[in-house]
C-alpha positions in Angstrom: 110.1 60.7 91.5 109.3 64.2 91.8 112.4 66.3 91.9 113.1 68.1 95.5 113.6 71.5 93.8 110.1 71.8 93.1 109.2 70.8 96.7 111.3 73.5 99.0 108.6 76.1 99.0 110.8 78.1 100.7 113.8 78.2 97.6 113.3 81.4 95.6 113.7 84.3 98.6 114.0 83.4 102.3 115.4 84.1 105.6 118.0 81.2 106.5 119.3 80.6 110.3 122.3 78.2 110.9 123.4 76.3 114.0 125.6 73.5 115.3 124.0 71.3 117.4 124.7 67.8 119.4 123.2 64.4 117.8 121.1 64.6 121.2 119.9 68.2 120.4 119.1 67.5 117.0 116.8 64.9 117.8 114.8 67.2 120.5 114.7 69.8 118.1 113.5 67.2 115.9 110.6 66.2 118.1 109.3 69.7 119.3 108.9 70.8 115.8 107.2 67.7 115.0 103.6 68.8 115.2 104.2 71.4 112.8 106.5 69.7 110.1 106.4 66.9 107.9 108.8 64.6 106.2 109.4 66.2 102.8 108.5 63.9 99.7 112.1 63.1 98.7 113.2 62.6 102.1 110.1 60.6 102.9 111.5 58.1 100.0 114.5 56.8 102.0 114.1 54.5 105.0 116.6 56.9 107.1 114.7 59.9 105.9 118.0 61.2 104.8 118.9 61.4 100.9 122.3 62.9 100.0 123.4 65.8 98.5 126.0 66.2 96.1 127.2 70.0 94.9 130.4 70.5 92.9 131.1 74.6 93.4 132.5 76.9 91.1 134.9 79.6 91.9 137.5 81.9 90.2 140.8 81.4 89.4 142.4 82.9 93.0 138.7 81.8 94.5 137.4 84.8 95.0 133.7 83.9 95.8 135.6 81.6 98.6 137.3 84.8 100.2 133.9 86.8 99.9 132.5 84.7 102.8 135.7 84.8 104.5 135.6 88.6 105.3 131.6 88.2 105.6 130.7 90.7 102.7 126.8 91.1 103.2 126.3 90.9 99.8 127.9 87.9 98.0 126.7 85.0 95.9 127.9 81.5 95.1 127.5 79.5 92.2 127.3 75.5 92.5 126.1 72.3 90.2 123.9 70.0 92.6 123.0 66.4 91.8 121.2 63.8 94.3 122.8 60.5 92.9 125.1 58.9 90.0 123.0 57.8 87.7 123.9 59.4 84.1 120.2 59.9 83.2 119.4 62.1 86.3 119.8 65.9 86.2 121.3 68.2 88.1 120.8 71.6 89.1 123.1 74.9 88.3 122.4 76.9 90.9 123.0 80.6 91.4 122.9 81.3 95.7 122.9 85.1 96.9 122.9 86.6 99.9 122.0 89.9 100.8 122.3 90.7 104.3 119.8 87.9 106.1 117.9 87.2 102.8 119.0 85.1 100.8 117.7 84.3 97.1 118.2 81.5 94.9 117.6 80.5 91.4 118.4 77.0 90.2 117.8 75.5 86.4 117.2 71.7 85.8 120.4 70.6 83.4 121.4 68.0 81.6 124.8 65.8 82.7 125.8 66.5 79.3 124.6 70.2 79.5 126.9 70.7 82.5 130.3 68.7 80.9 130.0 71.1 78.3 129.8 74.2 80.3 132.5 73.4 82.1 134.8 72.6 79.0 133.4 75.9 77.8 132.1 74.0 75.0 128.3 74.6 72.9 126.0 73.1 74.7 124.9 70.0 72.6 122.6 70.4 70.1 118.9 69.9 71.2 119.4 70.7 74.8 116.5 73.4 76.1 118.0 77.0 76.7 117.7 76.5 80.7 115.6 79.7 80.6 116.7 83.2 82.8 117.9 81.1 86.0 120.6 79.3 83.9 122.0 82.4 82.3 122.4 83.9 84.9 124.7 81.1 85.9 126.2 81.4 83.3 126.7 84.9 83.0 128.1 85.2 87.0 130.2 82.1 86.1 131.9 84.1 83.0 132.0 87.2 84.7 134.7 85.5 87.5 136.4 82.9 84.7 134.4 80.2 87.2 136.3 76.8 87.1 135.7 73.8 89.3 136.9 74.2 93.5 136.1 71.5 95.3 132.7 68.8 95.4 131.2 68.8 98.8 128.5 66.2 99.5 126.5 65.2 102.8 123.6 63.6 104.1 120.5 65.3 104.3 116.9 65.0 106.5 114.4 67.6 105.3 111.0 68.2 107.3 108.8 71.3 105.8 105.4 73.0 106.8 103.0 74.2 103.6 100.7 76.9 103.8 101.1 81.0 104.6 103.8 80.0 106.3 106.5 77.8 104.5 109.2 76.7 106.8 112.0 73.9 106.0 114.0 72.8 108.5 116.7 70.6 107.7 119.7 68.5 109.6 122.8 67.7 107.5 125.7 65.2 108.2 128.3 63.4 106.7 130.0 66.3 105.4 133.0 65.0 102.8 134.6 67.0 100.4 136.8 66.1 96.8 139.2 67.5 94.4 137.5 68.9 92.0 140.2 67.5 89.3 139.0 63.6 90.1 137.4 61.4 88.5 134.5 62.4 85.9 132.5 65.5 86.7 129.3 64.5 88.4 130.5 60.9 88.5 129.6 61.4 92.3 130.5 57.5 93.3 134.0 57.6 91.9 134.9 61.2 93.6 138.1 60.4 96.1 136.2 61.3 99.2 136.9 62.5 102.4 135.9 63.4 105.7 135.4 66.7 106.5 135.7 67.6 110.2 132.3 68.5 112.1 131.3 66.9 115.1 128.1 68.3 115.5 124.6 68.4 113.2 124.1 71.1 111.5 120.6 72.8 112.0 119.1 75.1 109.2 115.4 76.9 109.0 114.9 78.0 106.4 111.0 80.6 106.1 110.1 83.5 104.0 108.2 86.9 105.5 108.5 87.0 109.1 109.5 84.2 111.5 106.9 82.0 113.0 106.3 82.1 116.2 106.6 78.4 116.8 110.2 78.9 115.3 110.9 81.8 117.6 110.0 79.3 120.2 111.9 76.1 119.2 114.9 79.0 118.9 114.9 80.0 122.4 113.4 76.9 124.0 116.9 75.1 122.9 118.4 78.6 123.4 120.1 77.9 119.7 123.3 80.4 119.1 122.9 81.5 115.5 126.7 80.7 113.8 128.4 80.8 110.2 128.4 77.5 108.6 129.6 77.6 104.8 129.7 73.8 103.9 131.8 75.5 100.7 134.3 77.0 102.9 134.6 74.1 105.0 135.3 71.3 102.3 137.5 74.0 100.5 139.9 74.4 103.4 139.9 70.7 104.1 140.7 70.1 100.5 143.8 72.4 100.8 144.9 70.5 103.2 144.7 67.5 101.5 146.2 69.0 98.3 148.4 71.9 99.0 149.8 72.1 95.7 146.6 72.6 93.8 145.8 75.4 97.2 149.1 76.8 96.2 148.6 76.8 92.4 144.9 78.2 92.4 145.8 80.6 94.8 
């Protein structure tokens, strides 16, 4: 099955516009961008059209990436390890996510399970694993830089529609949203993570294009006359976790 990184046209560089929206909403935005989207491949895969998404985020020891979005510092990054099920042959992803300003740029290297169990033991990484290339050392090198350590695993349901051509445009609708001590069980054993809810009633809407905005998007925007908000799924699950845990809030923080 071909991986979804190399499907999201839109990954490297891209302008990225978040809403909340009603189940109702979501499904008339849904149908008025129909004629210009598709299902994406892995999405297409799964008889909801939904596939989930697990990402267990990194942060330093008094979570200082966490507070960076907290005061809305236009330039900020985040640095996360995604995986899409539990099998222990599948991969994941270590994924370095700036933001500068409206643009936001990401780089994400194909790992190894046992590529990432090691990084986070700050162990070698075991022998005949490939280097990961410039994208994974510069995960590594942002994680070292901030003594990164595991914060919380945050996981949701995803349904991904894009449109090829001059114009790449994802548009995407998450639910679901749970979070998990980082501290569980296994890392990346996603099925054995003590999950929990994470409160958010409504869908939330990304699109996601590079260059300038499409006109059709300029009109799905105002013909649903979409407010444009903050939605860190990070920040979310990480306050819902200290809630849930207010020792390990106390002691990190």
């Amino acid at each position: 099955m071909t991986a979804p990184w190399a499907l999201d046209r839109t990954l490297r560089s891209r302008f990225e516009c978040k809403y909340l929206v009603s189940e109702g909403l979501a499904q008339e935005v849904r149908r008025y961008a129909s004629p210009y989207l598709e299902v994406d491949y892995f999405a297409s895969q799964h008889q909801s059209r939904c596939y989930p998404v697990h990402s267990l985020y990194l942060d330093g020891p008094a979570h200082e990436l966490y507070q960076t979005t907290l005061k809305g510092l236009k330039n900020r990054f985040k640095l996360r390890i995604r995986g899409y099920d539990a099998r222990p042959e599948s991969p994941l992803f270590a994924e370095v996510k700036r933001r500068s300003d409206r643009v936001i740029r990401k780089r994400r290297a194909l790992i190894s399970r046992p590529m990432a169990r090691a990084m986070l033991r700050g162990e070698a990484m075991p022998e005949g694993s490939p280097d990961g290339g410039l994208d994974f050392a510069e995960f590594r090198s942002l994680s070292a830089r901030i003594a990164a350590r595991p914060a919380v695993y945050v996981s949701y349901l995803r349904e991904a529609y894009e449109a090829a051509g001059p114009e790449p445009v994802r548009l995407t609708l998450d639910r679901g949203l749970r979070n998990a001590p980082a501290g569980g069980a296994a890392p990346f054993d996603f099925d054995r993570q003590a999950w929990a809810p994470t409160p958010c009633d409504q869908v939330i809407l990304e699109l996601k294009y590079t260059d300038a905005c499409p006109r059709w998007v300029e009109g799905l925007v105002q013909t649903f006359q979409l407010d444009r908000c903050s939605v860190a799924k990070y920040v979310l699950c990480l306050e819902r976790s200290f809630e849930r845990f207010p020792f390990a809030a106390a002691f990190h923080g």
